[in-house]
ZAMARMAR-375317 format. One record per residue (C-alpha): residue in one letter; residue number from 1; x, y, z. Coordinates in nm, 4 decimals. Each point is the difference from the previous one (the first is absolute). Layout:
BEGIN
[atom "A",NUM,[X,Y,Z]];
...
END
This chain:
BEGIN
[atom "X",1,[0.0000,0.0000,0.0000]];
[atom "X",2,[0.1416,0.3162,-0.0832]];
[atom "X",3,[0.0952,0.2325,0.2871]];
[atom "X",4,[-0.2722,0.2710,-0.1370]];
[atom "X",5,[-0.2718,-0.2479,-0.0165]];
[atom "X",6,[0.0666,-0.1101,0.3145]];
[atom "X",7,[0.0069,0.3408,0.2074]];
[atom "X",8,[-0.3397,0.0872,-0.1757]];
[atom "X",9,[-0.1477,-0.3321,0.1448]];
[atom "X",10,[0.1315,0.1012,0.3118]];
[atom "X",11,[-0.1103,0.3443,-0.0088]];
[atom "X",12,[-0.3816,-0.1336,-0.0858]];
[atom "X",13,[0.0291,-0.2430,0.3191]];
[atom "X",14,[0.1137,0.2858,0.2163]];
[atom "X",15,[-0.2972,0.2058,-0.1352]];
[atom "X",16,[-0.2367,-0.2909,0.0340]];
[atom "X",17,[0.1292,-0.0087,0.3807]];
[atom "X",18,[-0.0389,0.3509,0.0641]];
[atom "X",19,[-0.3723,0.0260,-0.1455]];
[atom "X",20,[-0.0642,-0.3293,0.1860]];
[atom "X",21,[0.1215,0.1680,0.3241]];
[atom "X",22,[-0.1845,0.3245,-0.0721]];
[atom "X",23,[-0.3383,-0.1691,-0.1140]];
[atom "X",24,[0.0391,-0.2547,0.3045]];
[atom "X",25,[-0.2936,0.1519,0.2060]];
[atom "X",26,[-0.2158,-0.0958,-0.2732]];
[atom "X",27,[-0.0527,-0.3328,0.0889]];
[atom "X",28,[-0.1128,0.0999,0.3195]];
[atom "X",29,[-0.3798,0.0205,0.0708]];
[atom "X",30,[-0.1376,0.3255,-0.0186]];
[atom "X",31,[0.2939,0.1469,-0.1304]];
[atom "X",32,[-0.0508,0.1833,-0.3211]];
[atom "X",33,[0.3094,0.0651,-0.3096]];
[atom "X",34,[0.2901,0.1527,0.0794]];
[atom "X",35,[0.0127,0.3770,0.0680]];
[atom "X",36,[0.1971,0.0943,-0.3715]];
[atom "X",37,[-0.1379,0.3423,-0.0034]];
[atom "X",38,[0.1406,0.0468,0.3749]];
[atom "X",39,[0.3942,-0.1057,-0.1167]];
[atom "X",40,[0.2002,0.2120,-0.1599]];
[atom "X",41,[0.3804,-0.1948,-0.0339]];
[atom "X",42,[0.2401,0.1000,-0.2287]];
[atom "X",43,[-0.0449,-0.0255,-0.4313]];
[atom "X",44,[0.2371,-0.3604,-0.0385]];
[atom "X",45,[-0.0227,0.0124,-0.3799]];
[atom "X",46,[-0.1702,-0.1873,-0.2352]];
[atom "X",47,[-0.0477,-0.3687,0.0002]];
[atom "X",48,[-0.0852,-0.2825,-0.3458]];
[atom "X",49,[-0.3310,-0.0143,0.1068]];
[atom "X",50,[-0.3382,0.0324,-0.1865]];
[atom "X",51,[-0.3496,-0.0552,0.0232]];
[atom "X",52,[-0.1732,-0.0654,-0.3727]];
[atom "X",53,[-0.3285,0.1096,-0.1283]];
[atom "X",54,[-0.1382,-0.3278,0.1253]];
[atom "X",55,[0.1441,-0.0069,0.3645]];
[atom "X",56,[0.2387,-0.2242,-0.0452]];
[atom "X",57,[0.3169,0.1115,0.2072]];
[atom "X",58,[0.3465,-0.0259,-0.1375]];
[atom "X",59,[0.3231,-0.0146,0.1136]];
[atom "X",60,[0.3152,0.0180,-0.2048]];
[atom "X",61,[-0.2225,-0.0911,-0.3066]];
[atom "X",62,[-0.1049,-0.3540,0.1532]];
[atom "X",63,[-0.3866,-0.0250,0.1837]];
[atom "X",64,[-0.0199,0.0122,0.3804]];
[atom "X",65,[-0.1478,-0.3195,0.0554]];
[atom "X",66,[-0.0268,-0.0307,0.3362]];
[atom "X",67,[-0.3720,0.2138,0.0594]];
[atom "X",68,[0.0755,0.0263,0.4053]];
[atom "X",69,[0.3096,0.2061,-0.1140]];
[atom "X",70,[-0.2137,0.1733,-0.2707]];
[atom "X",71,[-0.2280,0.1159,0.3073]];
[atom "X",72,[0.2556,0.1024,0.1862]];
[atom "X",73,[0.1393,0.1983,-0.2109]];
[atom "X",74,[-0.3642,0.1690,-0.1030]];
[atom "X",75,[-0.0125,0.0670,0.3785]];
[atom "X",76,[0.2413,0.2927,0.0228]];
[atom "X",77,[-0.0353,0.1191,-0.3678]];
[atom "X",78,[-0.0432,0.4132,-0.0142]];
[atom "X",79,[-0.0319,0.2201,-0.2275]];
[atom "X",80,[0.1298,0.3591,0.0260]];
[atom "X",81,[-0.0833,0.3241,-0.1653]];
[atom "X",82,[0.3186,0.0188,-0.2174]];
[atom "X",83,[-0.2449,-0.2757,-0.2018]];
[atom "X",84,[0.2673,-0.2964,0.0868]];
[atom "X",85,[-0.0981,-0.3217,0.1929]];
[atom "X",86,[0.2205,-0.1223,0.2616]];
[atom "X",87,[0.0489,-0.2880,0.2530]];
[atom "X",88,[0.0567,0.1702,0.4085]];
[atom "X",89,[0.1023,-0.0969,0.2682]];
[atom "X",90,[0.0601,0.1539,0.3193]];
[atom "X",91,[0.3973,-0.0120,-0.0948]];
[atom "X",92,[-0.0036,0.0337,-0.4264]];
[atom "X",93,[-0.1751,0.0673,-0.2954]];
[atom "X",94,[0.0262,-0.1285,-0.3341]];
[atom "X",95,[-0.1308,0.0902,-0.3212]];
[atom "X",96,[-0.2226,-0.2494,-0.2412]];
[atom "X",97,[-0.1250,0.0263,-0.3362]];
[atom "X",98,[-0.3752,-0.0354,-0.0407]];
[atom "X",99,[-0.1657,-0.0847,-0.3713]];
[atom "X",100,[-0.3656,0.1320,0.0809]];
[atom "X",101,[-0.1409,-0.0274,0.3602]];
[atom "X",102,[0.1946,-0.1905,0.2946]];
[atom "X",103,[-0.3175,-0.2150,0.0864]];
[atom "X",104,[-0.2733,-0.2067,-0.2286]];
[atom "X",105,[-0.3883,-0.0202,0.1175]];
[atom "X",106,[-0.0306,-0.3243,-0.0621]];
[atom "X",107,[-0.3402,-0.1007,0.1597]];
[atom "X",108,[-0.3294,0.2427,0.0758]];
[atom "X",109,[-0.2956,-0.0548,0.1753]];
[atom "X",110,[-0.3105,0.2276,0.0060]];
[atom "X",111,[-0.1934,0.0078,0.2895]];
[atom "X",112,[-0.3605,0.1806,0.0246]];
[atom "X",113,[-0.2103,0.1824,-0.2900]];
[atom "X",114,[0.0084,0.3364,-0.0887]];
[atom "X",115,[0.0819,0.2889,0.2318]];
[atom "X",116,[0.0912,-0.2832,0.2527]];
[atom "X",117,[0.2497,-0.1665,-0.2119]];
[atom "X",118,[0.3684,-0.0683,0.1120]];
[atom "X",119,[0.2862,-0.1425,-0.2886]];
[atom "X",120,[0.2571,-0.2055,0.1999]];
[atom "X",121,[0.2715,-0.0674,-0.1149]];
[atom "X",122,[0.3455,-0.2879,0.0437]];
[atom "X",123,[0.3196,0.0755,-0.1542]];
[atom "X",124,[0.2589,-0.2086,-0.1559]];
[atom "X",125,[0.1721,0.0547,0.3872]];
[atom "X",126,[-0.2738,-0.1150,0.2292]];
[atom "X",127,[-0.1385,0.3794,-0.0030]];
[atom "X",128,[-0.3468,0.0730,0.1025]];
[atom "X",129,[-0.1777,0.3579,-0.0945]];
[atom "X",130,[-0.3006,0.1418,-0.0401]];
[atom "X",131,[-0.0502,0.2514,-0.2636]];
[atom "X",132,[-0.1741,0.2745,0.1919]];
[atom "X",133,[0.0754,0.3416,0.1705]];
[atom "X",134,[0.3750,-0.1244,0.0613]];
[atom "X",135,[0.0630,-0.2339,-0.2751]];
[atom "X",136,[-0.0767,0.2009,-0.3143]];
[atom "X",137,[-0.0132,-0.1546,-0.3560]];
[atom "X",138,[0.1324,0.2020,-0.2911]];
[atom "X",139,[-0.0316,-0.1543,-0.3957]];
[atom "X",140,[0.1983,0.1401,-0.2975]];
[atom "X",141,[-0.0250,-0.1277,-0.3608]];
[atom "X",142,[0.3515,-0.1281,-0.1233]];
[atom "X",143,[0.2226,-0.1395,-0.2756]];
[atom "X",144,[-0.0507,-0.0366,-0.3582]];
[atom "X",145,[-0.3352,-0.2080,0.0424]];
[atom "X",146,[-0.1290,0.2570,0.2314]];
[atom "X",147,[-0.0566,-0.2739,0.2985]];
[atom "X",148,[-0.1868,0.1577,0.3020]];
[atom "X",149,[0.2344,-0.0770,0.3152]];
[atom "X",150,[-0.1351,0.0706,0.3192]];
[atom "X",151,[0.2144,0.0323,0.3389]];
[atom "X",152,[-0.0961,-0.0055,0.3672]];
[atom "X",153,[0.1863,0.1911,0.2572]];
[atom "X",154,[0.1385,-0.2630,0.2573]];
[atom "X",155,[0.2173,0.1936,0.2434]];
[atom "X",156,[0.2067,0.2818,0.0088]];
[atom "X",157,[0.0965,0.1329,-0.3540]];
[atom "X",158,[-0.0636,-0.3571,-0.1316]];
[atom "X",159,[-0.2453,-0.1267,-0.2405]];
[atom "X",160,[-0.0998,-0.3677,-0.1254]];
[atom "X",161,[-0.0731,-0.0102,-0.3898]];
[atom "X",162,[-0.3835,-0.1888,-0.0097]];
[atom "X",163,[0.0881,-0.3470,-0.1973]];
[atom "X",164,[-0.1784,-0.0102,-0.3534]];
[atom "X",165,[-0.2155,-0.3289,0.1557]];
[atom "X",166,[-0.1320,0.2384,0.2783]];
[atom "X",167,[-0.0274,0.3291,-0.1960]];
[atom "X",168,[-0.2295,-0.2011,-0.1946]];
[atom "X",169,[-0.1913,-0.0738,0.3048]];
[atom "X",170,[0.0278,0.3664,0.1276]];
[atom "X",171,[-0.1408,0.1538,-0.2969]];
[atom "X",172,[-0.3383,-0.2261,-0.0268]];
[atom "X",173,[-0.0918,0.1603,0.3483]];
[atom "X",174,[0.0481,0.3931,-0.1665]];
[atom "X",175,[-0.3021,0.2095,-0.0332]];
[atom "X",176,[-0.0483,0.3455,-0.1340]];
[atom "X",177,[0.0491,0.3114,0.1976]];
[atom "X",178,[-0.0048,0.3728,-0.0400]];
[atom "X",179,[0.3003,0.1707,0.1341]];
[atom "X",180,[0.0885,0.3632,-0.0658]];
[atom "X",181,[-0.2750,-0.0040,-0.2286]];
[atom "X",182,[0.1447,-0.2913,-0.2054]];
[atom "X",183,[-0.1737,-0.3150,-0.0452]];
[atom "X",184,[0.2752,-0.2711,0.1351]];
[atom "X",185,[0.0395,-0.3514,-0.0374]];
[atom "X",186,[0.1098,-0.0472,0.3847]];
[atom "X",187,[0.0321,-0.3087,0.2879]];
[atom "X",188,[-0.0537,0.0372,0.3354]];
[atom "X",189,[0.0744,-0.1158,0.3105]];
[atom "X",190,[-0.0168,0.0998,0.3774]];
[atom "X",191,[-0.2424,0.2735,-0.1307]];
[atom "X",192,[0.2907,0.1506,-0.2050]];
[atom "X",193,[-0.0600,0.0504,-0.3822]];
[atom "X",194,[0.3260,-0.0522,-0.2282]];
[atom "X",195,[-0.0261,0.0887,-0.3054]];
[atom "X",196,[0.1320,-0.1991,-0.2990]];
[atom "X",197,[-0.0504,0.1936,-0.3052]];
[atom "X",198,[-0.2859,0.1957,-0.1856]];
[atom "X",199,[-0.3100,-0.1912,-0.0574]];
[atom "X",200,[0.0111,0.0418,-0.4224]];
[atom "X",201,[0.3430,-0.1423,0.0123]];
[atom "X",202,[-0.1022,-0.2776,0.2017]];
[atom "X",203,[0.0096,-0.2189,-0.3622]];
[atom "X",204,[0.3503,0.0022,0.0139]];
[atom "X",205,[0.0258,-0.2639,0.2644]];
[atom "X",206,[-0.1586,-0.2693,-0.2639]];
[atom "X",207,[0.2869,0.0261,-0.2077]];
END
């Protein structure tokens, strides 16, 4: 193994131990995540890591495999207002590279009718959240075909991109809505109204 190869596997497991340390109270009952926004260590640099468009998290160009350590990780993710994502600790922070959003909604479950309806939903990292009053949902149209992507606000600055599967789902409980005098195609959940895009362009999610 070459000498460079090897420090950067060591330099991962001293990370790993560090986060493991830090996120330790975790899996304690009735503890919550770790308090990221509360640490402010030192800027360590940037590390080979990356999480893709589809939440898969990579390391040195080869898949995390093991999901524990994938959770982990997720656990003391932040992102700041210079736009960058990083990994803190209490002692170091580290710069990754993120393709789209940092989590993937995965799984949603609609509870109620109407006003009274609540949208949970579970992310690719065992998240839970419940677009409402703290959780807001935001949808842009993007790429070449124009796809609708919607994102939910998880914690902090960060955001889980809606899978295609569960968009799908999302957008068969819209309804119509008139906001700032505009008719909107719109969700809603928790009493909130989100609003996905004008009503007359609402043909563009059959293509």
């Amino acid at each position: 193994m070459a000498s460079g190869e090897f420090q950067a596997q060591k330099d991962a497991g001293s990370l790993a131990a560090l986060i493991a340390r830090a996120a330790a109270d975790t899996n304690q009952p009735g503890r919550g995540l770790p308090p990221v926004e509360r640490w402010h260590p030192p800027y360590c640099g940037d590390i080979d890591m990356e999480i893709r468009a589809d939440g898969t998290w990579f390391y040195m160009g080869t898949p995390i495999g093991r999901q524990p350590l994938v959770r982990l990780f997720s656990t003391v993710l932040r992102k700041d207002d210079d736009g960058k994502t990083y990994l803190v600790t209490p002692v170091e922070k580290v710069g990754i590279r993120i393709e789209d959003a940092p989590f993937v909604a995965v799984e949603m479950v609609a509870e109620g009718n109407g006003a009274s309806r609540v949208l949970t939903f579970r992310t690719n990292v065992g998240d839970v959240v419940a677009a409402g009053p703290d959780h807001s949902m935001r949808f842009e149209i993007a790429g070449e075909n124009q796809q609708l992507k919607p994102y939910l606000h998880v914690r902090g600055n960060l955001e889980a991109l809606v899978s295609r599967a569960v968009m799908y789902d999302l957008v068969e409980l819209g309804e119509e809505a008139e906001i700032d005098g505009e008719v909107m195609f719109c969700v809603r959940s928790a009493g909130v109204l989100f609003p996905v895009m004008r009503a007359d362009e609402l043909e563009r999610l059959s293509h």
